[in-house]
N, CA and C atoms as a LAMMPS dump frame, in Angstrom:
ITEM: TIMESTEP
0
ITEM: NUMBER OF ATOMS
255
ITEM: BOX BOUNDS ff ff ff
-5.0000000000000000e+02 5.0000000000000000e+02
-5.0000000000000000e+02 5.0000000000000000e+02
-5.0000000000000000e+02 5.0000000000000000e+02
ITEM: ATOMS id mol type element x y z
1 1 1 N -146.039 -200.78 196.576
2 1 2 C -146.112 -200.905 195.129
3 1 3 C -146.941 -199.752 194.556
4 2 1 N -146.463 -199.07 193.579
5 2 2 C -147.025 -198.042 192.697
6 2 3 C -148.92 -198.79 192.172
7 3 1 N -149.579 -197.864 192.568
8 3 2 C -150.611 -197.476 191.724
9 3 3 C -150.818 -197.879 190.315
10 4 1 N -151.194 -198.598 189.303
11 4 2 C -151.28 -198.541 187.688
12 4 3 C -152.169 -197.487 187.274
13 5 1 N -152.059 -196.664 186.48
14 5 2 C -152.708 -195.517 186.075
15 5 3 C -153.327 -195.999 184.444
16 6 1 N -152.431 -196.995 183.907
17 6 2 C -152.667 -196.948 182.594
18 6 3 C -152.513 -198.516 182.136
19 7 1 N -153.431 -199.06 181.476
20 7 2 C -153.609 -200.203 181.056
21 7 3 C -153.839 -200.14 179.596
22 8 1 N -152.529 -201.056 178.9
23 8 2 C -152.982 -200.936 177.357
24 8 3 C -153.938 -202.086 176.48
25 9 1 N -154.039 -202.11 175.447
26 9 2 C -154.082 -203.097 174.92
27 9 3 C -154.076 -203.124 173.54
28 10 1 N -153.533 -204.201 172.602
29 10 2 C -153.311 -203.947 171.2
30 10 3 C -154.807 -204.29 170.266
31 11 1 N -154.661 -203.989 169.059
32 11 2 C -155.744 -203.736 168.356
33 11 3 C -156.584 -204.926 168.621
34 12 1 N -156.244 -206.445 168.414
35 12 2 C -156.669 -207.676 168.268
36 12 3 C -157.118 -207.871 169.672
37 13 1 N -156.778 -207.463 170.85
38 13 2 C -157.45 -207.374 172.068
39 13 3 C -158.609 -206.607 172.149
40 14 1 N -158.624 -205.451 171.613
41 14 2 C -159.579 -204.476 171.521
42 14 3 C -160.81 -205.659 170.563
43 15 1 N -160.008 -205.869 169.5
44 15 2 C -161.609 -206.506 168.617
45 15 3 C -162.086 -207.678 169.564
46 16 1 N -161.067 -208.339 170.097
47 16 2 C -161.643 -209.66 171.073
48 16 3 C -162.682 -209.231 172.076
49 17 1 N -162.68 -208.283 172.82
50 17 2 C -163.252 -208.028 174.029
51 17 3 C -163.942 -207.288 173.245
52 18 1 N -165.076 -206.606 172.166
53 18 2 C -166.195 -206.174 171.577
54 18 3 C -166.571 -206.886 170.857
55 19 1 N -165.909 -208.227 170.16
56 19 2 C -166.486 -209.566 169.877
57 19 3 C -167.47 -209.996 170.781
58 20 1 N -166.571 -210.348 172.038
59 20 2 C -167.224 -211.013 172.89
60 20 3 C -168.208 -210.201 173.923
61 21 1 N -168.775 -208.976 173.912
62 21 2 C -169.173 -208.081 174.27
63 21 3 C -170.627 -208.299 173.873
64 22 1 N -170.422 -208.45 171.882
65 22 2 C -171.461 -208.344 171.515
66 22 3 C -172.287 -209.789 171.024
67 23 1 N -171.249 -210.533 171.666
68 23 2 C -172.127 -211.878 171.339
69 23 3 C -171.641 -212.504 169.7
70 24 1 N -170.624 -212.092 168.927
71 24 2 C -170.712 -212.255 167.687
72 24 3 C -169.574 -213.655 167.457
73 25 1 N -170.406 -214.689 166.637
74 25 2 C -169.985 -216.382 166.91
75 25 3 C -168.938 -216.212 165.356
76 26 1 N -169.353 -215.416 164.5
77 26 2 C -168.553 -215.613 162.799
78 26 3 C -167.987 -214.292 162.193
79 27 1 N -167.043 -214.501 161.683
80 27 2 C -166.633 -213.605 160.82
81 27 3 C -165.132 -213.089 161.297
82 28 1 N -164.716 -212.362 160.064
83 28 2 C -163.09 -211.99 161.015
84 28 3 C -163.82 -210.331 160.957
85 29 1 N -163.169 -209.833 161.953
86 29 2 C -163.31 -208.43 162.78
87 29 3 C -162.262 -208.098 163.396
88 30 1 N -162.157 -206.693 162.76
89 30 2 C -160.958 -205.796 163.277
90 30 3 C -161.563 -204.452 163.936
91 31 1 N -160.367 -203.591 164.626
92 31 2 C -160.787 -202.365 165.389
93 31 3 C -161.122 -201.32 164.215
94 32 1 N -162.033 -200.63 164.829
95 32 2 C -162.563 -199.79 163.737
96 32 3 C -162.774 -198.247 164.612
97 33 1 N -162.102 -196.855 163.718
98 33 2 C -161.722 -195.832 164.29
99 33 3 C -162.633 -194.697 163.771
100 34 1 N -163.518 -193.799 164.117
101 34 2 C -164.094 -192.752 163.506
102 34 3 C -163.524 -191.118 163.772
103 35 1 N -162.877 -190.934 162.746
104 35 2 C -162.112 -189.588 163.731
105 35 3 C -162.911 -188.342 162.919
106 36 1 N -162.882 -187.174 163.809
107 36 2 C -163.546 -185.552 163.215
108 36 3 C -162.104 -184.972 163.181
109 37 1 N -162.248 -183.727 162.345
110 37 2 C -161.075 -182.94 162.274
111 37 3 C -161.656 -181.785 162.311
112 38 1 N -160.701 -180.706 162.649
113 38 2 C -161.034 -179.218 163.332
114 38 3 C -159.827 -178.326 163.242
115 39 1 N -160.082 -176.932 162.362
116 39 2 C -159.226 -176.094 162.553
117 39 3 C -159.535 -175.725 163.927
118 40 1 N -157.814 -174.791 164.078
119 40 2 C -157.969 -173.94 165.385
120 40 3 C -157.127 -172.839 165.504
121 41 1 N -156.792 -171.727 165.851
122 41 2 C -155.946 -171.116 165.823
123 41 3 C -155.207 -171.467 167.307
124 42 1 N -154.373 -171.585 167.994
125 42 2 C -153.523 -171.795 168.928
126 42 3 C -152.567 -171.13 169.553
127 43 1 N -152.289 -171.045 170.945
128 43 2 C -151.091 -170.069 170.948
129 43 3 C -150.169 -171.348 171.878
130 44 1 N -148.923 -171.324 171.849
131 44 2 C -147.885 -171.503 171.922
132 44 3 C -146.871 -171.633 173.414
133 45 1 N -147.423 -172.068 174.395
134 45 2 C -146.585 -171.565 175.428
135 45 3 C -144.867 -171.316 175.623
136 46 1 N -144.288 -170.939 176.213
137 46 2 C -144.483 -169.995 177.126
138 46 3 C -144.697 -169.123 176.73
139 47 1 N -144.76 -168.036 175.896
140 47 2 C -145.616 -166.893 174.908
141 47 3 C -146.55 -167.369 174.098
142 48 1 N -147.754 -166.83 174.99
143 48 2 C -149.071 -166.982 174.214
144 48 3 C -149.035 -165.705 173.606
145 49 1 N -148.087 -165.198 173.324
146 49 2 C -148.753 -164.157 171.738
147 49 3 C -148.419 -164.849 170.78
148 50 1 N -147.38 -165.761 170.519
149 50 2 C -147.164 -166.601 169.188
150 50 3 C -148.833 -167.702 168.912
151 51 1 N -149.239 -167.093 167.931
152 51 2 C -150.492 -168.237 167.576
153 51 3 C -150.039 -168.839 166.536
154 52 1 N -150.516 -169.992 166.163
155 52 2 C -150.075 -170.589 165.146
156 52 3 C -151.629 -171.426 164.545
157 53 1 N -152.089 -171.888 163.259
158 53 2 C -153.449 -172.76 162.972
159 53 3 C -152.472 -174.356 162.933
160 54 1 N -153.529 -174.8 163.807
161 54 2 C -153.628 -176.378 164.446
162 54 3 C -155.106 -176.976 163.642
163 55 1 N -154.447 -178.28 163.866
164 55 2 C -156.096 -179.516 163.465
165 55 3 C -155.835 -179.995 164.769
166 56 1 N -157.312 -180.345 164.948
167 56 2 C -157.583 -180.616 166.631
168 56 3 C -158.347 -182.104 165.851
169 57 1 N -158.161 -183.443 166.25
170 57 2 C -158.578 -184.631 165.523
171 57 3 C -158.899 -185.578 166.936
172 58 1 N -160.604 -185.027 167.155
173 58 2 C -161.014 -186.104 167.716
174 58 3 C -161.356 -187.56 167.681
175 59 1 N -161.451 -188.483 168.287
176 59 2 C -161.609 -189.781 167.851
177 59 3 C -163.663 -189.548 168.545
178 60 1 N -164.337 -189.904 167.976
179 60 2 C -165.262 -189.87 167.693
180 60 3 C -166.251 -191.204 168.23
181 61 1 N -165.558 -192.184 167.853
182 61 2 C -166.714 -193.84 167.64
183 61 3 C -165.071 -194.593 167.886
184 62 1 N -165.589 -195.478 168.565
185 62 2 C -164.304 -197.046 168.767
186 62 3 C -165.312 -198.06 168.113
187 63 1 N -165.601 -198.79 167.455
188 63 2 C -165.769 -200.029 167.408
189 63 3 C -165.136 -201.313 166.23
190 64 1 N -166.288 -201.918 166.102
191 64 2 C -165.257 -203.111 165.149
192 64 3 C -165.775 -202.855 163.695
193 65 1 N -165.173 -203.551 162.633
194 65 2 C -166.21 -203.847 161.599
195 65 3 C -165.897 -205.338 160.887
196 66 1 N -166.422 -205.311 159.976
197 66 2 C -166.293 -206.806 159.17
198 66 3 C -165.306 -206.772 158.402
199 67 1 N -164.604 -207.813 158.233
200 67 2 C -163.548 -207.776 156.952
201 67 3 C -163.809 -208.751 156.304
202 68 1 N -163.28 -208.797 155.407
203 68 2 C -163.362 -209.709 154.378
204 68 3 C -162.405 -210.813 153.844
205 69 1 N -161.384 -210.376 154.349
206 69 2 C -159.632 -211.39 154.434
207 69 3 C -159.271 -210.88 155.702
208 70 1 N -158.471 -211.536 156.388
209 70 2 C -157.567 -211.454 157.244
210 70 3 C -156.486 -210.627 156.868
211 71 1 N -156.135 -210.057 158.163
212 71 2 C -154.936 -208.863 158.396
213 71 3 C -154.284 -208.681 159.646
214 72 1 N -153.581 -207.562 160.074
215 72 2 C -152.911 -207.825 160.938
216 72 3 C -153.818 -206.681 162.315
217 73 1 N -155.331 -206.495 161.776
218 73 2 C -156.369 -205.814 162.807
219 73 3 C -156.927 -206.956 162.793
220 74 1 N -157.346 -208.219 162.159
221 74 2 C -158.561 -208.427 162.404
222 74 3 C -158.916 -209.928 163.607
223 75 1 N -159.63 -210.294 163.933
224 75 2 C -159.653 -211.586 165.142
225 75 3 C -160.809 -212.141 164.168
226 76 1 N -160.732 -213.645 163.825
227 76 2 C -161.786 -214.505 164.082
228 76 3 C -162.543 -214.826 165.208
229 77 1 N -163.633 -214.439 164.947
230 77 2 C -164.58 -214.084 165.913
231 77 3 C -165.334 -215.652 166.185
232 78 1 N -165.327 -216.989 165.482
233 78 2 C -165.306 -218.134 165.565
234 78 3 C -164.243 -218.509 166.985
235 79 1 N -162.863 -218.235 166.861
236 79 2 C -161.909 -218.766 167.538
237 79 3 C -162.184 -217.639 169.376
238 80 1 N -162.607 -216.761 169.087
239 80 2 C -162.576 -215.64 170.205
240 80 3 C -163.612 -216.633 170.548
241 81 1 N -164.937 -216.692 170.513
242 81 2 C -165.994 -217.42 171.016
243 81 3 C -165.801 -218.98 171.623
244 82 1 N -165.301 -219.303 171.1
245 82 2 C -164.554 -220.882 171.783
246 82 3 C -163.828 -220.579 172.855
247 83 1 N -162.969 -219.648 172.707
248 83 2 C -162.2 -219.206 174.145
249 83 3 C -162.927 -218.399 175.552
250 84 1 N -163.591 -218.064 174.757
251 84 2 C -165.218 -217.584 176.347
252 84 3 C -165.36 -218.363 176.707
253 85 1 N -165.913 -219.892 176.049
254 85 2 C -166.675 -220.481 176.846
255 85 3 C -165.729 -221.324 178.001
């Protein structure tokens, strides 16, 4: 059997498992993304004399934050906590 190299998971998994990470019993919480952006000039393979300007968009910070209504990021963090125990 093949090796797994790559394990996903969707947003509402992501907030569940840093819910329950951080101990948090209330509130609805969704994934929360911090990205930087960056010129660049670039070249092009297979001819690297063609350059072209690129944005290079790192992701920065993963975590959760608070919401205020429900959506289709966010987990009740009430219902995640019942399911730990």
């Amino acid at each position: 059997m093949a090796e797994t190299k790559t394990i996903t998971f969707d947003h509402k998994e992501i907030a569940s498992a840093l819910i329950r990470e951080q101990g948090i019993k209330e509130g609805l919480w969704g994934v929360y993304l911090e990205f930087g952006i960056q010129g660049a000039n670039i070249s092009i393979p297979p001819s690297n004399d063609a350059m072209v300007p690129a944005a290079i968009v790192p992701v920065l910070k993963i975590g959760i934050q608070r919401f205020d209504s429900p959506n289709s990021l966010t987990v009740d963090a009430a219902k995640v906590s019942k399911k730990s125990k």
